[in-house]
MDAnalysis code that builds the backbone (N, CA, C; Angstrom):
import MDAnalysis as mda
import numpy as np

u = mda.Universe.empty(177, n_residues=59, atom_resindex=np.repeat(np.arange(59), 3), trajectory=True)
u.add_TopologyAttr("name", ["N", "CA", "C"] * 59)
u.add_TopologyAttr("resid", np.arange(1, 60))
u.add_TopologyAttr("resname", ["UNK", "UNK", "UNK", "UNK", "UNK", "UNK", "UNK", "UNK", "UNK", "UNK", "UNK", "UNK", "UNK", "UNK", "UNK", "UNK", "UNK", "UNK", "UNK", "UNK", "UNK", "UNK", "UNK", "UNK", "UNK", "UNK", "UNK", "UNK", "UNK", "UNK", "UNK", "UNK", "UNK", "UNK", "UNK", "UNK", "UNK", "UNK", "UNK", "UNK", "UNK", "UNK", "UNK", "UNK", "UNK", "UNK", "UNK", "UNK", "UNK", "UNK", "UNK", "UNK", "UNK", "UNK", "UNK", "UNK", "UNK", "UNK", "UNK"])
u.atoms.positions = np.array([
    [121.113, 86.701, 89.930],
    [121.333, 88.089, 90.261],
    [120.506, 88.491, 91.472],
    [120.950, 89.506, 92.064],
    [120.475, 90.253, 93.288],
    [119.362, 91.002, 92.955],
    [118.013, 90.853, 94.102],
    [116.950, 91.411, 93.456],
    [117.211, 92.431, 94.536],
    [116.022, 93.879, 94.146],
    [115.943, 95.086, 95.237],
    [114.682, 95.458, 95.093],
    [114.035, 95.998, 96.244],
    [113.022, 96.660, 96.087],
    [113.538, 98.156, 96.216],
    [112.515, 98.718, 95.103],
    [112.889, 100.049, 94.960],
    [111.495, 100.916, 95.390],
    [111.318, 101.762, 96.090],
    [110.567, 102.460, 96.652],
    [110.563, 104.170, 96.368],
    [109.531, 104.263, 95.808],
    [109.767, 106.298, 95.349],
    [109.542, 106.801, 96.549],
    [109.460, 108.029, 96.821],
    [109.250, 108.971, 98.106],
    [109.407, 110.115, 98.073],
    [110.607, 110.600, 96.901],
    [110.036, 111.930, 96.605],
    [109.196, 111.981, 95.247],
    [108.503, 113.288, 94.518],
    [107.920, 113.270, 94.004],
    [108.794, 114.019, 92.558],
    [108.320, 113.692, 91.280],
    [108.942, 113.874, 89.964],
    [108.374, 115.588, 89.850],
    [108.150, 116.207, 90.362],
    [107.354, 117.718, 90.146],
    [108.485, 118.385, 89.953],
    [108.297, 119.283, 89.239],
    [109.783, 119.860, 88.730],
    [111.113, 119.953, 88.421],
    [111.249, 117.711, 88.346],
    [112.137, 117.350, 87.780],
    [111.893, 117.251, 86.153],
    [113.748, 117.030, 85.889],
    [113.956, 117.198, 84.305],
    [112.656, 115.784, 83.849],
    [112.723, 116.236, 82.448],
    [111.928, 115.086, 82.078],
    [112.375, 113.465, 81.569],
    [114.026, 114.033, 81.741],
    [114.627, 112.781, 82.003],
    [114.470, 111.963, 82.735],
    [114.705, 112.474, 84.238],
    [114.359, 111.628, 85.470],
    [112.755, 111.086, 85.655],
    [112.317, 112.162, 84.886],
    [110.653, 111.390, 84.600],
    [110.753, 110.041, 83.987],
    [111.176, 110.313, 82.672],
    [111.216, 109.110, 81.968],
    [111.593, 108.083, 82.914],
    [113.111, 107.954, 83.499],
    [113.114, 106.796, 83.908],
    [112.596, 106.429, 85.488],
    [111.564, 107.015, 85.929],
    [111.096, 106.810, 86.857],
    [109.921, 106.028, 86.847],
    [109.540, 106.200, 85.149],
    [108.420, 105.446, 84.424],
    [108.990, 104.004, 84.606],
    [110.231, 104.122, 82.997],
    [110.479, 102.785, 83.153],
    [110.938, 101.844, 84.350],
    [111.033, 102.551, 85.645],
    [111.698, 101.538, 86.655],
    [110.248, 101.185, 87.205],
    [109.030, 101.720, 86.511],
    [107.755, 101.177, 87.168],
    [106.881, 101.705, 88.056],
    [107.983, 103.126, 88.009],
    [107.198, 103.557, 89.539],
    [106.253, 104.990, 89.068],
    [105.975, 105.906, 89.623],
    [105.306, 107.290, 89.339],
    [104.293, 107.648, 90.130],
    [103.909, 107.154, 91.156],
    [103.179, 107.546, 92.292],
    [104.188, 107.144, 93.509],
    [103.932, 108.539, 94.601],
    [104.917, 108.681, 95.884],
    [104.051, 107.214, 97.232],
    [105.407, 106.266, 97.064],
    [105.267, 105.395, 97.918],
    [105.005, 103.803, 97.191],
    [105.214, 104.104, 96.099],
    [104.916, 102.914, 95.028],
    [106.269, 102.021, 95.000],
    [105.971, 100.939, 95.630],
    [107.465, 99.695, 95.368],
    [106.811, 99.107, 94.342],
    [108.789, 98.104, 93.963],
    [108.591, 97.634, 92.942],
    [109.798, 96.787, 93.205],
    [109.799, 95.255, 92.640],
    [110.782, 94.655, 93.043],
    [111.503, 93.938, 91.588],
    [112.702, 94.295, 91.404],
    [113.197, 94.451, 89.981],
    [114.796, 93.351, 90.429],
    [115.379, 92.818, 89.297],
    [116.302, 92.286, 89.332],
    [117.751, 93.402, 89.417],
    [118.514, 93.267, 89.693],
    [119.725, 94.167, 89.513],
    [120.604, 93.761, 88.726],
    [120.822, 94.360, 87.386],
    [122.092, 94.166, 86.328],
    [122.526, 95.428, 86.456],
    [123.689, 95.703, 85.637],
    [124.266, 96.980, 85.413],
    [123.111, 98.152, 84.680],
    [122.056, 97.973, 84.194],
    [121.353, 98.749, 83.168],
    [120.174, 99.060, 84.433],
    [119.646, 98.024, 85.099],
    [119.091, 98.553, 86.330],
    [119.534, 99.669, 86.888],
    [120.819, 99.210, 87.730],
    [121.535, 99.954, 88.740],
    [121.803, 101.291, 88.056],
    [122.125, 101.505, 86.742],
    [122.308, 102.887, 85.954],
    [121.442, 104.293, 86.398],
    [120.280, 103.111, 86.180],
    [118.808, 103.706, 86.318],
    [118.540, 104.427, 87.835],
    [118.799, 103.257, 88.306],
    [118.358, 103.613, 89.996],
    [119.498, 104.693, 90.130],
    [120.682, 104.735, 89.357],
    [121.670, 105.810, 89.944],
    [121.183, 107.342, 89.731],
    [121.078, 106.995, 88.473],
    [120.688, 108.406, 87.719],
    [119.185, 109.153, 88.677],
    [118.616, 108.494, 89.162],
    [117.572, 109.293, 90.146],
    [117.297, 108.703, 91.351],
    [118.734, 108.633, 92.329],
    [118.305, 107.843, 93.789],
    [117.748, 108.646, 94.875],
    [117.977, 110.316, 94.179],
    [117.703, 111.408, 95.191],
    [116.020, 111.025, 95.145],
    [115.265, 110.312, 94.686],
    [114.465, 110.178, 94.536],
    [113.256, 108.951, 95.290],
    [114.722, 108.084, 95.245],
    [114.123, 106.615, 95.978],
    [115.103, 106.298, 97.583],
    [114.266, 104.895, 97.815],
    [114.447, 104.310, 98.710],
    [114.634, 103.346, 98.091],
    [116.183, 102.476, 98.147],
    [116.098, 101.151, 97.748],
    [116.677, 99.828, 98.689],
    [116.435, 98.868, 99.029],
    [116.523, 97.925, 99.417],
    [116.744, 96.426, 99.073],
    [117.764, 95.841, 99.486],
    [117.414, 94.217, 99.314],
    [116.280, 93.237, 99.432],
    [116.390, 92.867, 98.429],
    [114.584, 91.961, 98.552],
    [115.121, 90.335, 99.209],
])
């Protein structure tokens, strides 16, 4: 599978606490924090549901 680095940049402050949550589990929660994760469908869900959020890239 295709790996990505995922990069935060905006910040979780007065988002739902949904998008919190999974901003946790993708690893991240400080602005500018990468993280380099495999891509399945349960990934990509993730990264969808809060991209207004990230920067993501091919690793």
């Amino acid at each position: 599978m295709a790996k990505v680095k995922i990069t935060q940049v905006r910040s979780t402050i007065g988002r739902p606490e949904v998008q919190k949550r999974t901003i946790a589990a993708l690893g991240l929660g400080k602005l500018n924090r990468t993280v380099e994760k495999e891509l399945n469908p349960a990934m990509q869900g993730m990264i969808t549901k809060v991209q207004h959020l990230l920067v993501i890239e091919e690793a």
